[in-house]
C-alpha positions in Angstrom: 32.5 45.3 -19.3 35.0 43.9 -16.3 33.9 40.3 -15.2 35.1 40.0 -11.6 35.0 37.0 -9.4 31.7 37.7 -6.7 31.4 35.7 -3.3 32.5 32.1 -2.6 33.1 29.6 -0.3 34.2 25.6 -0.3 34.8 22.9 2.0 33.4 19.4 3.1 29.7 18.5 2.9 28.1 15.8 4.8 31.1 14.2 6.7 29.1 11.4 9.0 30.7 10.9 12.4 29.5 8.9 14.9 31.0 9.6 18.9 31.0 6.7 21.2 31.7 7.9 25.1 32.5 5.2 27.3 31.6 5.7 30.5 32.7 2.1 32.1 30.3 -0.3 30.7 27.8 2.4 29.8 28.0 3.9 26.8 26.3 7.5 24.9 26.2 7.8 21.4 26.4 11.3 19.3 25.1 10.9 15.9 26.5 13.9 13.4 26.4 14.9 10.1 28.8 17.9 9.9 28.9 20.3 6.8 32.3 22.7 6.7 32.6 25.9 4.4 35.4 28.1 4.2 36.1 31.7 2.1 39.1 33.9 2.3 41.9 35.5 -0.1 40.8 32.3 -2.9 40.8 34.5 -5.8 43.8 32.8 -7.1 42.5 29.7 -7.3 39.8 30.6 -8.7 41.4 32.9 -11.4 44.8 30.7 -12.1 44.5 27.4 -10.3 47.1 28.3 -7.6 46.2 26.3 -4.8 48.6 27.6 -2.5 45.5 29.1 -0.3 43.7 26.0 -0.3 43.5 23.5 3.2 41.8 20.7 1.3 38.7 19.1 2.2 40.0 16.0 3.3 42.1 17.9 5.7 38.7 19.5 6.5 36.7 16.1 6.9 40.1 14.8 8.8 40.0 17.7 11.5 36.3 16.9 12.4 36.9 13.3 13.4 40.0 14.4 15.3 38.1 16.7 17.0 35.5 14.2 18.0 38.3 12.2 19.4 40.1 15.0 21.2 37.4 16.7 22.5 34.3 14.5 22.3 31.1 15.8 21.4 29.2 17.7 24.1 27.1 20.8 23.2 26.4 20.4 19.4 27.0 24.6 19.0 30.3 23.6 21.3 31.4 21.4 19.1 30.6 23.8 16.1 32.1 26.8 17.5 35.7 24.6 18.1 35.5 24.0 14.6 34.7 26.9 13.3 37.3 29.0 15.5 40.2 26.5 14.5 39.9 27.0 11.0 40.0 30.4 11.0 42.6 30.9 13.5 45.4 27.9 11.9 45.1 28.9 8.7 46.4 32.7 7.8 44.1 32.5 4.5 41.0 31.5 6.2 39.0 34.2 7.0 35.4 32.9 7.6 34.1 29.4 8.8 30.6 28.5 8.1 29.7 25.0 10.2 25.9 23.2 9.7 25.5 20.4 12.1 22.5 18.0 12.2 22.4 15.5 15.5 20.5 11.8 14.7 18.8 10.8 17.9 19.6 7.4 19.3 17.6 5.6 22.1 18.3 3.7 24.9 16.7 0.1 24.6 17.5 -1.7 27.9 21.1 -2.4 29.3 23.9 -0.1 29.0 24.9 -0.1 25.1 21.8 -1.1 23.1 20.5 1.9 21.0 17.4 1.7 18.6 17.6 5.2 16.1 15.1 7.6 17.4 11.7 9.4 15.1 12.7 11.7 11.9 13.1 14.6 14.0 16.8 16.0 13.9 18.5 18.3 16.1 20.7 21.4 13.9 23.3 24.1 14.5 24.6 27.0 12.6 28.1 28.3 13.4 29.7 31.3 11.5 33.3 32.5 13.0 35.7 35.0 11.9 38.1 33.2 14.1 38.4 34.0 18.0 38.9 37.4 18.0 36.6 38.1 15.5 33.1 38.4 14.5 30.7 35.1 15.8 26.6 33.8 15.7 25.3 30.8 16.8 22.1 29.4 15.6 20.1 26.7 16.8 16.9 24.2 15.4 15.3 21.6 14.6 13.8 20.4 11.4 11.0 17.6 10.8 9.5 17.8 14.2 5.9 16.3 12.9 3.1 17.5 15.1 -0.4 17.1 14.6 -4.0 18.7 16.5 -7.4 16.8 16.2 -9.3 19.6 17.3 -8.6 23.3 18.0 -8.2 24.3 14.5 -10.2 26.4 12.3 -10.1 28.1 8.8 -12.6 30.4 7.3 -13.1 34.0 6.5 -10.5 33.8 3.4 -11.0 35.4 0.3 -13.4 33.9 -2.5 -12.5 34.0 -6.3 -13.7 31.8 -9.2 -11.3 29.2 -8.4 -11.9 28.6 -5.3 -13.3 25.1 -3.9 -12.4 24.9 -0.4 -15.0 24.8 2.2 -14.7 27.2 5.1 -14.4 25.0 8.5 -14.7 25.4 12.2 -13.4 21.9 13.2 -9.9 20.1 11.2 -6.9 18.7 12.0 -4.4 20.5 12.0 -0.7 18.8 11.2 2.7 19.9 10.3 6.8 19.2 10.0 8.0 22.1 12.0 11.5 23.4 10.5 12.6 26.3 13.2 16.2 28.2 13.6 16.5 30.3 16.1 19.4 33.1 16.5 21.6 33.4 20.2 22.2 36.5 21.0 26.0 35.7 21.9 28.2 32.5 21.6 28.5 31.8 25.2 25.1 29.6 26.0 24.0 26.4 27.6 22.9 25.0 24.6 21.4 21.8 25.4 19.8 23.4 28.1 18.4 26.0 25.9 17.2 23.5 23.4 15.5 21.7 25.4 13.9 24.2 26.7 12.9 26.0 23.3 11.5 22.9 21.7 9.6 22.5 24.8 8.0 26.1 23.8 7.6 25.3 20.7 5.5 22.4 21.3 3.8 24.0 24.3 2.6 26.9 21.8 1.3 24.4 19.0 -0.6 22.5 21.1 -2.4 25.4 23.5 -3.3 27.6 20.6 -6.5 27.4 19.3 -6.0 28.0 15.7 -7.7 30.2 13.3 -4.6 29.3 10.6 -1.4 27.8 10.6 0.0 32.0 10.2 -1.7 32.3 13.5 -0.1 29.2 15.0 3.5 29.7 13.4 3.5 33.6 15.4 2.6 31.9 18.8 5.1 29.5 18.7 7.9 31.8 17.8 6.2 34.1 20.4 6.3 31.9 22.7 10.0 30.8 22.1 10.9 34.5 23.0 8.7 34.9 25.8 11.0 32.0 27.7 14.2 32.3 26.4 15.7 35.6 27.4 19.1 34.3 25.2 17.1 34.5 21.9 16.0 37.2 19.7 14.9 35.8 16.7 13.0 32.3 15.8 12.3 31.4 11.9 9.6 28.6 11.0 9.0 26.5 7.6 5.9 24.7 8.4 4.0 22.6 5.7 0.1 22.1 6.0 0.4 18.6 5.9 -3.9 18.3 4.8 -5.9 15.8 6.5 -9.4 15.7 4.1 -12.7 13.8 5.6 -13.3 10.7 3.7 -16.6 10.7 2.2 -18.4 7.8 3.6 -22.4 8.5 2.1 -21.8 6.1 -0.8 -21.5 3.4 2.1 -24.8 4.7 3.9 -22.3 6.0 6.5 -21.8 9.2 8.8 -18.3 11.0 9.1 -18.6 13.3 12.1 -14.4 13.9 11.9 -13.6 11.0 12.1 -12.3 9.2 8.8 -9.7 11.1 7.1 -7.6 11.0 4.1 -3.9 12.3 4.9 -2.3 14.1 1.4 1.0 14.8 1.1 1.2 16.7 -1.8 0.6 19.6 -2.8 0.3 21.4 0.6 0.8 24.5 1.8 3.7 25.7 2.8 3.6 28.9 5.8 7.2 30.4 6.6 8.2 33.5 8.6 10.0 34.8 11.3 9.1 36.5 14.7 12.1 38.6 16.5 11.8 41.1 19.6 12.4 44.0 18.6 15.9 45.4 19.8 17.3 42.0 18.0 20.0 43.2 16.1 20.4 42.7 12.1 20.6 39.0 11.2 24.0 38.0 10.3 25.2 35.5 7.8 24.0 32.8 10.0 21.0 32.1 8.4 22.6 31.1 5.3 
């Protein structure tokens, strides 16, 4: 039996950069946490310990706050791809870059350079590269966008065993913490522009369906992503049924006409899947 050395990558996890622009006495903050992974011809160093292949990590963490200095931080998959495409392309044994950026919102308070950190919600980004000339996807998100309806939701009609203690209902809230990726169809977008614009759908969808389940509610929103954004074909969704349960108030001598709820936070449920059109091509590596 041959053991052989399978697929692998390495680089610099979680390097925290914060961008300061200075325009006069106003300034803009960008918030990043930036994750870099790289895989070429490493079989040595894996196999002997020659680490002749090797651009080290800190040269990895290095290059992303140069970057910030030399080029700023604009587009968050601009940003990416610059990284991404200067790895591969410096470095002969580099033949894949993987980049996973998360943006931290900060908000203007008043006056030109006082910021107060925005909700949980963070901005993401995806960047594979095979350098320049080479093979490239771009994939954009969001995770931790919290949403919640007070009416509009329904759930009944699901299947009944011995185990079973939920009631059917025709009136709940219905809450969640979106997680959604969606894949570019090429690596040339206006990608503020189009993340606005898809978050907007997003949030359009959740709050104008009238939902029979959270399934139901996940498809409309990817739907709906896809419907507007002509520069997608695919959108995945993790959304977690964060359970709001009435309170039971008839110990007190008191009505709850959904009004008094109990918010859990564990266990929930936990819906995930993925809507694409249907001449999107075959997911790359992006997603992972």
């Amino acid at each position: 039996m041959a053991i052989v050395l399978g697929p692998n990558r390495y680089g610099k996890a979680e390097v925290r950069v914060v961008r300061v622009t200075r325009d006069g006495g106003t300034h803009r903050i960008r918030d990043l946490n930036v994750g870099v992974f790289l895989s070429g011809d490493m079989d040595e160093v894996h196999l002997t310990g020659d680490n002749a292949a090797v651009l080290t990590t800190d040269a990895q963490k290095n290059t992303v706050f140069a970057f910030a200095k030399k080029y700023g931080v604009g587009e968050l998959e601009e940003f990416g791809l610059l990284l991404a495409r200067h790895f591969v392309d410096s470095q002969p044994t580099i033949h894949h870059a993987r980049v996973r950026l998360e943006e931290y919102a900060w908000d203007r308070i008043t006056g030109p350079h006082s910021f107060v950190q925005g909700g949980t919600e963070v901005r993401t980004a995806v960047v594979h590269s095979d350098g320049s000339d080479g093979a490239e996807s771009v994939v954009s998100g969001l995770q931790d966008l919290t949403v919640l309806n007070s009416t509009g939701s329904e759930f009944h009609g699901f299947v009944q065993d011995r185990f079973t203690t939920l009631e059917p209902t025709d009136d709940r809230i219905l809450a969640t913490a979106v997680t959604a990726q969606w894949r570019h169809r090429g690596t040339d977008g206006k990608w503020d522009e189009s993340y606005t614009a898809t978050r907007a759908a997003l949030l359009d969808a959740f709050a104008t369906t009238h939902s029979l389940s959270l399934q139901q509610t996940l498809y409309a929103m990817g739907r709906r992503a896809l419907e507007v954004r002509p520069e997608l074909c695919e959108v995945r969704m993790s959304m977690p049924n964060k359970h709001h349960f009435l309170v039971d108030l008839e110990p007190f001598g008191m009505d709850n006409d959904n009004e008094v709820y109990f918010a859990a936070d564990r266990p929930y449920g936990l819906i995930e899947g993925s809507v694409l059109t249907d001449d999107a091509p075959d997911a790359p590596s992006a997603w992972n």
